[in-house]
N, C-alpha and C positions, 0 to 999 in steps of 0.2 A: 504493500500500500504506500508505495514512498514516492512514487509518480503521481500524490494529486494535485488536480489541478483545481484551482478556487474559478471553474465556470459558474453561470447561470443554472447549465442541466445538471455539473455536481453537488450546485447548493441543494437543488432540487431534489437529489436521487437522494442524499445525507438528509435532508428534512424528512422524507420518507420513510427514510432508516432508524430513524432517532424515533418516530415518531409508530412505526411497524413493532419497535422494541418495548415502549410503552405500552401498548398495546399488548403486548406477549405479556407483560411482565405483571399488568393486572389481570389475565386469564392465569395464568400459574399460581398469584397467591389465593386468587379462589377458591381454586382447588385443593390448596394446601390443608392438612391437619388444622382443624383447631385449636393449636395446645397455645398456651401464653405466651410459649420465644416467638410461636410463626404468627401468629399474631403482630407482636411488636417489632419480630426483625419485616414481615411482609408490609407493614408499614412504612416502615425506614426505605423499604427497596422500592415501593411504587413511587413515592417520593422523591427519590434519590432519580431513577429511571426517565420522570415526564420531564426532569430538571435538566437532562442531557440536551432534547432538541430544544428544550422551552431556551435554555441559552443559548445555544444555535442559531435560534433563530432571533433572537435579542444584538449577535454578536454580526448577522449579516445586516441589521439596521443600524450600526454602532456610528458614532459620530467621526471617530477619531480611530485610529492604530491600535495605540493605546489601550482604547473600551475594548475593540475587536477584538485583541490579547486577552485582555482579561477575562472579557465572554467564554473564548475560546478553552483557556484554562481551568474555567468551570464545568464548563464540559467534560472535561481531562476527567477531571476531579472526581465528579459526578458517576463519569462511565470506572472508574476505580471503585468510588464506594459502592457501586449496585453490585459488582462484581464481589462486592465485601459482603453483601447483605444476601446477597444469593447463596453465597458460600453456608453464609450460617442459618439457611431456613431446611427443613427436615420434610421433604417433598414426600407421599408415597409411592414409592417403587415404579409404578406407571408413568411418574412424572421425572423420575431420575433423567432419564434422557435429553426431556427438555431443560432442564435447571442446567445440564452440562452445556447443550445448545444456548445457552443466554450467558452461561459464562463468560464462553469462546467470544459471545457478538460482543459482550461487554469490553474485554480485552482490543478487540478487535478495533471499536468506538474508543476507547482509549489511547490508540497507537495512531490512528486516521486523526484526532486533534491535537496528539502531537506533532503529527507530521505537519501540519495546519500551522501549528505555532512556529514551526523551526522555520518556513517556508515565508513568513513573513515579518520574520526579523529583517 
């Protein structure tokens, strides 16, 4: 992912992605167990997750460098702590698969706003 390009149809296709993962990522805690941690951590990770594209797309209307950076690194951020908060929710079996699939995207959104950051220094 080290070739991206800040076009019109990549803001595009990453708004969809950010925003496809939030999505995933309140179908998954629904499904989750009941118990008090999946509760509290599935909290923290919906949160954490709509907060990806929601700066995203704060960071493509940003005034300045600057703001854009710092958008950008919220994102960063963001796509790390869901990846924290997913780690620590206790899915049943059926859904192991997907929690690993939202890992990887998490990582993945992670690495793409770095790449973002490094490219616009």
């Amino acid at each position: 992912m080290s070739n991206i390009q800040i076009s019109n149809s990549k803001q595009y296709d990453l708004e969809e992605r950010t925003l496809s993962f939030a999505h995933r990522v309140g179908c998954y805690v629904n499904k989750l167990p009941k118990t008090i941690s999946n509760l509290e951590n599935g909290k923290q990770l919906v949160r954490a997750a709509g907060s990806i594209g929601a700066n995203y797309i704060e960071a493509n209307e940003s005034l300045s460098r600057r703001d854009f950076a710092m958008r950008i690194k919220i994102s960063r951020k963001e796509a790390k702590e869901s990846r924290y908060w997913l780690e620590l929710t206790e899915p049943l079996s059926e859904e192991e698969r997907e929690r690993e699939s939202m890992i990887q995207e998490a990582t993945e959104l992670g690495k793409i706003f770095g790449s973002i950051l490094e490219k616009s220094k």
